[in-house]
C-alpha positions in Angstrom: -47.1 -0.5 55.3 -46.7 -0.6 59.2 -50.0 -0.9 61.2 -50.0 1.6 64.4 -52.5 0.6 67.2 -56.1 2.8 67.4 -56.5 5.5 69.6 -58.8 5.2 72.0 -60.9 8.9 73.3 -63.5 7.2 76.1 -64.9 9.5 78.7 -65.0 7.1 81.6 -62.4 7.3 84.4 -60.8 3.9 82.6 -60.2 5.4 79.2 -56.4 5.2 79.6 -56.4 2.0 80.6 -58.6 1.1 77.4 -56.0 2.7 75.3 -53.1 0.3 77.1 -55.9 -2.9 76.3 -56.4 -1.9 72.3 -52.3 -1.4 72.0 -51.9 -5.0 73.6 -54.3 -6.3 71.5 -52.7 -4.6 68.5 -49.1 -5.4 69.4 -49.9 -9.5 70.3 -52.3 -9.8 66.7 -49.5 -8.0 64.9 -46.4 -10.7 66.0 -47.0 -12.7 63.1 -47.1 -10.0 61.1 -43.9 -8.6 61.7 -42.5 -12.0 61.3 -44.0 -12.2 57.9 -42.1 -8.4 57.4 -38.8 -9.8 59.0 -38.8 -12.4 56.8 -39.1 -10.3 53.9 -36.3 -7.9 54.6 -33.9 -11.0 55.2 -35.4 -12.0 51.3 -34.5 -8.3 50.3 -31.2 -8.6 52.0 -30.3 -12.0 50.7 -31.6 -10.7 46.2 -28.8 -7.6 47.5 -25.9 -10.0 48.2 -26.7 -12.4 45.4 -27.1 -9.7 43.1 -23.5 -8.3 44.2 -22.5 -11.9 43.7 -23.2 -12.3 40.5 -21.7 -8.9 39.3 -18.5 -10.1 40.7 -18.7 -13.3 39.3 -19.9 -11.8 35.6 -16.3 -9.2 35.8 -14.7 -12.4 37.3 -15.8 -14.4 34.3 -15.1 -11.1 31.7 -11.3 -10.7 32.8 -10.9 -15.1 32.6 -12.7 -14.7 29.0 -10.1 -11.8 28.4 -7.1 -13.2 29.3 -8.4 -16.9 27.3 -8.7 -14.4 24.0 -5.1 -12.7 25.0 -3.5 -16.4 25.1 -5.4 -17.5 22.2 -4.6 -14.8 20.1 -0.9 -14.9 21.5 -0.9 -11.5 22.8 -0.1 -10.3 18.8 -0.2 -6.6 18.7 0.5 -4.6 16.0 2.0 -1.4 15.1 3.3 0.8 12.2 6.6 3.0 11.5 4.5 5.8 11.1 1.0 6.1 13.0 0.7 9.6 11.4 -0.1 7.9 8.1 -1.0 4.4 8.6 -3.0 3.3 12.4 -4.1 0.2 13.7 -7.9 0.0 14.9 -8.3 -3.4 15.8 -6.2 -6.9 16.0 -7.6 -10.2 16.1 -4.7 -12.0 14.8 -2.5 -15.3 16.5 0.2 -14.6 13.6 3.0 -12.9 13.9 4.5 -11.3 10.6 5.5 -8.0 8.7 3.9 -6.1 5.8 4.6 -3.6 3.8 2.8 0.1 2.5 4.3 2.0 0.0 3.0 3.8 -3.3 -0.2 5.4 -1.0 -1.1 7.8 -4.1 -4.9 8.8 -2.9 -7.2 8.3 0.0 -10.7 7.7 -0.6 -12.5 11.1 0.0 -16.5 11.6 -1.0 -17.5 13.5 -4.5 -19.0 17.0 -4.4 -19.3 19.2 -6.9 -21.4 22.4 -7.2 -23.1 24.4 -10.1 -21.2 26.2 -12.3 -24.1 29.3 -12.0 -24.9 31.2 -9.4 -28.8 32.2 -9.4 -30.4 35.2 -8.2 -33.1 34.0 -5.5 -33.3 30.2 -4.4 -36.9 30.2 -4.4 -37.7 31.8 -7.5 -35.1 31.8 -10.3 -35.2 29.2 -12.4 -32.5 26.7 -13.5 -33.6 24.7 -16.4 -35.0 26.1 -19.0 -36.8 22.3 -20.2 -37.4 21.2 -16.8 -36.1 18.0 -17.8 -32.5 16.7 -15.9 -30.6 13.9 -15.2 -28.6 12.9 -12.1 -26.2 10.8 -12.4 -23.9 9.0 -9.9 -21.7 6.6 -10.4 -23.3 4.6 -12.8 -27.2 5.1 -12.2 -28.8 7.8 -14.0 -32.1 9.2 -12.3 -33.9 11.1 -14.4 -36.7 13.5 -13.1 -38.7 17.2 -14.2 -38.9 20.2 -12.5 -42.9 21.6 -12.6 -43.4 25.2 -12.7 -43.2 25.9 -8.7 -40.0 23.4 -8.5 -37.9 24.9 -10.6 -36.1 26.8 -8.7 -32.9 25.9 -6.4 -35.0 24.8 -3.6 -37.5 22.2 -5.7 -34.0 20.8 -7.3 -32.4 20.4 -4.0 -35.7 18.6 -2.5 -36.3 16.6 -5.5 -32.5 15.9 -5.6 -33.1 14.7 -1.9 -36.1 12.5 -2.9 -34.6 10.1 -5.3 -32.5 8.1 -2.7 -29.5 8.5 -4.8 -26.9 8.2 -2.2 -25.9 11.6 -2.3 -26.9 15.0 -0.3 -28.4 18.5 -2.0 -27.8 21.6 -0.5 -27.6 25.3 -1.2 -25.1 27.3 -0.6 -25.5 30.9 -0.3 -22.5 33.4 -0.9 -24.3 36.4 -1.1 -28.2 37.4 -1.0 -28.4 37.2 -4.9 -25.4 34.7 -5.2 -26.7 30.9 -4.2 -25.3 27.6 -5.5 -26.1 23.8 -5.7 -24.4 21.8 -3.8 -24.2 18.1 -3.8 -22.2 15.7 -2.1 -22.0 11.5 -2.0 -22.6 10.2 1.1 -19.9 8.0 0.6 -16.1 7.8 0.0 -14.9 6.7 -3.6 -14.5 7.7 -6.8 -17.7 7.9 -8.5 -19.2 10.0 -11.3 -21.4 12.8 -10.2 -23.4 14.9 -13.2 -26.4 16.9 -12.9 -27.2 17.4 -16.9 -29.9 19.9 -18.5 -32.1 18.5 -21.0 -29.9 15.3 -21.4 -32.0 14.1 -24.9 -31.2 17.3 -26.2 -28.8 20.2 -24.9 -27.4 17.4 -22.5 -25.6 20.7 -20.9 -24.0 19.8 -17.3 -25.0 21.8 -14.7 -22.0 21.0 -12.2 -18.2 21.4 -11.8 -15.9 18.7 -12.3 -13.2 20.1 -9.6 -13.8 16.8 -7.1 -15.6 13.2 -8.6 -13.7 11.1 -5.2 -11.4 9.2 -5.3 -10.2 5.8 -3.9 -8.1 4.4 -2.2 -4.8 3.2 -3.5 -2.0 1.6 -2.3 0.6 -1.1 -2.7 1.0 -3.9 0.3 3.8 -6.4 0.0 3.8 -5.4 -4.0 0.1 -5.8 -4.6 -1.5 -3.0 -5.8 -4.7 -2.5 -3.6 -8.0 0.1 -4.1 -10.8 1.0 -1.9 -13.5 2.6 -1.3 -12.9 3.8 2.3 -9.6 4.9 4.3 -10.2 1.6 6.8 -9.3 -1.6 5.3 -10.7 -4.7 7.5 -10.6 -7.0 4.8 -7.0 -7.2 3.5 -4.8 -8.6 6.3 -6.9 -11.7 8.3 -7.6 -9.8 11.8 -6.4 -6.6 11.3 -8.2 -3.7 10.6 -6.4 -0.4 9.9 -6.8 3.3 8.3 -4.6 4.6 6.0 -4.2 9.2 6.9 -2.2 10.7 4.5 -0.4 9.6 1.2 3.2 8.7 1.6 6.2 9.8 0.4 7.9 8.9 -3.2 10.2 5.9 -2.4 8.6 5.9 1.2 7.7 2.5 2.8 5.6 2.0 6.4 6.0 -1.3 7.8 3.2 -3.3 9.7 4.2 -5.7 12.3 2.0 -8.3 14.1 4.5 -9.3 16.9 3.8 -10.7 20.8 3.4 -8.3 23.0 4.0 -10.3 26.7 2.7 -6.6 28.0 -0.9 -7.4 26.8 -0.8 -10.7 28.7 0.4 -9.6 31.9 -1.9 -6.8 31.7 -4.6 -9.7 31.2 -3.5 -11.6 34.0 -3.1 -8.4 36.8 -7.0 -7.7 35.8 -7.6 -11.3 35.7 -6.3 -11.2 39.6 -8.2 -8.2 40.7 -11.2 -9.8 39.6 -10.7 -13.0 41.1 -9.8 -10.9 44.8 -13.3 -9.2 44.1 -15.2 -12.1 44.1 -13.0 -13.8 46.9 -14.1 -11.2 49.2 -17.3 -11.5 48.6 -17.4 -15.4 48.9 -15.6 -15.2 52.2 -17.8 -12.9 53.6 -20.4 -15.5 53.4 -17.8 -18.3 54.7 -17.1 -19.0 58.5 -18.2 -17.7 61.6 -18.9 -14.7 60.5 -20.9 -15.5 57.3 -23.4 -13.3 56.3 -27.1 -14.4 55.2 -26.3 -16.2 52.2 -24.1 -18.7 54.4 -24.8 -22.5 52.9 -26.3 -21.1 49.8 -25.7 -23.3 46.8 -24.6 -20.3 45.2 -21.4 -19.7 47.6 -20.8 -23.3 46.9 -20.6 -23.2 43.5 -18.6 -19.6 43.4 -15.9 -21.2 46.1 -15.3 -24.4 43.7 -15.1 -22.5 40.6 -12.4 -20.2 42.9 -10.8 -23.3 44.4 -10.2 -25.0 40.7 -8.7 -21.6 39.4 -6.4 -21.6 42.6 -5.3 -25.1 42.0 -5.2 -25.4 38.0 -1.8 -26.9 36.5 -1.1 -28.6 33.5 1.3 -31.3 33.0 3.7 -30.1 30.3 5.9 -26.9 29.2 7.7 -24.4 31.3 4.4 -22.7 32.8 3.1 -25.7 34.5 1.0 -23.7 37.3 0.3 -20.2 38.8 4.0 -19.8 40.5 5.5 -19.9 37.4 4.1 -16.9 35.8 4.5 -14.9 39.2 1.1 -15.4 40.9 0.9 -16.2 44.8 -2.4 -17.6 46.8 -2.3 -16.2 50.2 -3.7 -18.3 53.4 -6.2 -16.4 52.9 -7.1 -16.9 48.6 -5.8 -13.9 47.8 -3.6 -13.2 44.8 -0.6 -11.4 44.2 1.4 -11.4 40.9 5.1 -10.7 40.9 5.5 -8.8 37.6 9.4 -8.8 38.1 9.2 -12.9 37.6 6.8 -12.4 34.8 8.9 -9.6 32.9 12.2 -12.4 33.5 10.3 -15.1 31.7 11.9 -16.4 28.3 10.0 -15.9 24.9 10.0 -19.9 25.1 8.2 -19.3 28.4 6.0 -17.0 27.5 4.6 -18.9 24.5 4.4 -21.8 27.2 2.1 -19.5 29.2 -0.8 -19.4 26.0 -1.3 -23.3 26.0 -1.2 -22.2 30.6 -4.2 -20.6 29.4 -6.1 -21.8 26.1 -9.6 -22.5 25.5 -9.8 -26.2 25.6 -7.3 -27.9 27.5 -6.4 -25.2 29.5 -8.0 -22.4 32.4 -9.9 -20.4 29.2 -12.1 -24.0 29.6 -13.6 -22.8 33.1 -15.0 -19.9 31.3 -18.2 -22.1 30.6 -18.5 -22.6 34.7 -18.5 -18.9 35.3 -21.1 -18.5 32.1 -23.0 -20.7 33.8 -23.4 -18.9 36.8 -24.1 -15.6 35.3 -26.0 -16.1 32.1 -28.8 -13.7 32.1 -31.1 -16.3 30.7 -30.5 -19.8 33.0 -27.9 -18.9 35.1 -28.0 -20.1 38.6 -27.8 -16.7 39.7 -30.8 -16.0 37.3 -32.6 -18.7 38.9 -32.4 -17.5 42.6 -33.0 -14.4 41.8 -36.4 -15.1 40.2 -36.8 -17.9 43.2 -36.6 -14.8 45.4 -38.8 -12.2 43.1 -41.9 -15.1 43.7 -40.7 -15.3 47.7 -41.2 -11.6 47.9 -44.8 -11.6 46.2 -45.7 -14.4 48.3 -44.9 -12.6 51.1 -46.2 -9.5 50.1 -50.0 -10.8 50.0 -49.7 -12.6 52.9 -48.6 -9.3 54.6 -51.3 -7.6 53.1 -53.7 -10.2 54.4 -52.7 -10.3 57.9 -52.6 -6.5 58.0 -56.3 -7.0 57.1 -56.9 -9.3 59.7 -55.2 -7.4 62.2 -57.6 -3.8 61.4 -60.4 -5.7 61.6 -59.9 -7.7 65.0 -58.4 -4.2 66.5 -61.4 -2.3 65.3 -63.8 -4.9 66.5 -61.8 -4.6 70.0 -62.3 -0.5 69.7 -65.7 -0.9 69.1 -66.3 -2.9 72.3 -64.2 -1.4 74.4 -66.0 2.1 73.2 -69.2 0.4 74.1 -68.1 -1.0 77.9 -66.2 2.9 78.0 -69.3 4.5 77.4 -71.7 2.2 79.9 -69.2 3.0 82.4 -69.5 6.8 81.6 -73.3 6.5 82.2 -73.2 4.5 85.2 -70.7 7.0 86.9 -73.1 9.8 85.9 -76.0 7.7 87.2 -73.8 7.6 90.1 -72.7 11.1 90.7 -77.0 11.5 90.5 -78.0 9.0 92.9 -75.1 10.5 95.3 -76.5 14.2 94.9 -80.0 13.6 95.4 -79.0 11.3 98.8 -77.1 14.7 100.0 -80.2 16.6 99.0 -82.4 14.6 101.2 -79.9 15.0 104.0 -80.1 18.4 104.0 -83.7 18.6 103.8 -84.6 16.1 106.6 -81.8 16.4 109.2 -80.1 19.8 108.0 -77.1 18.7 107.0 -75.0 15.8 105.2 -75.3 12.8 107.2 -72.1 10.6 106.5 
């Protein structure tokens, strides 16, 4: 909130050059005022870059974390001979093998079966004559009656809809006096699914038969295998897949887990944007020309983490540092990657360039420098950004203070300059009195004015 000087009405000859006192007065009392507001824009403007920091070092520290997981995991990839059957959702494997589907008779597909009657009005016909059925899925049995003003379609799909049985009731309605039950798991897999009239006596089904579920079945690498759902995460370690359609008699679909060096160069051209990212942003606070947050620990820290990525090398293998994967530093810290020398690398090489970049021993082990800086808990970023949140509150009721100060020292000053305004008001009216009745006497004792 920005304090503008008073204005100043007077009705002296001087009241203009009241108005020029109260704005000096104003302007001087407010100079450590605006230095208070300076000071917190420079606050606002340093939280800004810090929190543009920070987001560069958190993608930085992603794409490192990304391309640690692609070299521990090897860069495995997997595919299938036939996607339209058999497709991959997920890999999390450092294995490379083959398997083997054949024999996919079923996929797993939800039970839903529907009355065998049609009845009249869903609201009023009834459709038990006892009142007393049984639902049965799988292998719980819920057993339930119908009163008077439920026994209808509409009471047995609610009450259906009560028992938390795992399945849904609904009705279907072909024609104005042609409506159905419906009911359908909520799940995939073969289960039983009755709905039985009177089931200590008549024990009549109500329900088709056409569609109980079914499973999943399938043969992998000559093991017969059934589930309950079309996505099996559980068969092969880190690899989760869904089968689509049955196969074929004497049809086979082949699974490979192989390394793919595409995923790791792909890791390692993110890997270099990021790290560009966050050198621009480091060297804009470096130098001569360095913004606000020049000599903040924060810079520090970012530039060392950038300077031990630029100069990491290990002592053994083919990939011993950054040149022989294909990636360049600049004069200035900037990275380019040569994906010609990458692509002419040897397998040998390539499995030289995961230990380049494990967790432990190798760059994947700066990751905890980077998560250091960013965690959203007690990361150094975290910690000057709260350091600047109580900065700003300091400053903002001391602002608020001073602004009182200055109102009341300026309206003090109005008041007695309002007061020495209006005294000289009077005295130039006592003036312009005094003056009149001299002329007045002039005229009356000589005639005329006498100068």
């Amino acid at each position: 909130m920005s304090l503008t000087p008073l204005t100043f009405s007077g009705i002296s000859e001087y009241s203009a050059d009241f108005q020029t006192i109260l704005t000096r007065i104003t302007n001087i009392a407010s100079y450590p005022l605006n230095q208070l507001k300076n000071e917190q824009i420079d606050v606002a403007s340093r939280r800004q870059l810090t929190n543009e920091l920070n987001a560069s070092m958190m993608l930085f520290g992603q794409k490192l974390s990304a391309l640690k997981e692609v070299a521990g995991n090897r860069a495995i990839a997997a595919s299938t001979s036939n996607a339209a059957k058999v497709s991959i959702d997920t890999v999390n494997s450092d294995t490379a093998t083959t398997y083997t589907l054949s024999n996919i008779t079923s996929l797993a597909r939800a039970a839903s079966e529907t009355s065998k009657l049609a009845y009249a009005n869903s609201g009023a016909t009834p459709v038990s004559a006892s009142g007393n059925l049984q639902l049965s899925v799988g292998d719980t049995n819920y057993s339930f009656t119908l009163g008077n003003d439920q026994n209808n379609l509409v009471g047995l799909r609610d009450k259906i809809n009560s028992l938390g049985a795992g399945v849904t009731a609904s009705i279907l309605t072909v024609s104005g006096t042609e409506n159905y039950l419906s009911i359908s798991a909520n799940s995939p897999g073969a289960k039983t699914l009755t709905l039985t009239e009177d089931p200590e006596g008549a024990n009549t089904n109500l329900l088709t038969q056409a569609n109980q579920g079914s499973d999943l079945n399938f043969v992998l690498n000559g093991v017969a295998v059934s589930r309950k759902t079309n996505q099996v995460n559980d068969l092969i370690p880190g690899v989760s897949f869904s089968v689509k359609d049955t196969s074929a008699a004497g049809e086979s679909i082949t699974l490979r887990l192989g390394t793919d060096r595409s995923k790791l160069s792909a890791a390692i051209a993110d890997f270099a944007d990021a790290y560009n990212a966050l050198q621009s942003k480091v060297g804009a606070q470096i130098g001569q020309s360095a913004g606000l947050l020049s000599g903040d620990f924060l810079v520090r820290e970012a530039s060392e983490i950038l300077r031990r990525i630029s100069s990491f090398s290990i002592a053994s293998g083919t990939v011993k540092n950054w040149s022989d994967l294909g990636v360049r530093f600049d004069s200035t810290g900037t990275i380019s990657f040569d994906t010609s020398t990458f692509q002419a690398l040897s397998d040998s090489s390539i499995s030289d360039a995961f230990s380049f970049f494990k967790d432990t021993t190798g760059l994947g082990a700066l990751t905890s420098r980077t998560d250091s800086f960013t965690d959203a808990v007690k990361g150094l970023a975290k910690m000057q950004l709260d350091q600047y949140d109580k900065t700003d509150t300091r400053l903002n009721s001391q602002i608020s203070a001073m602004e009182d100060r200055v109102r009341l020292l300026t309206t003090s000053y109005q008041a007695k300059l309002q007061a020495a305004d209006a005294l000289l008001g009077n005295l130039a009216s006592q003036k312009n009195i005094v003056s009149a009745s001299i002329q007045s006497l002039n005229l009356v004792l000589y005639g005329k004015n006498q100068g």
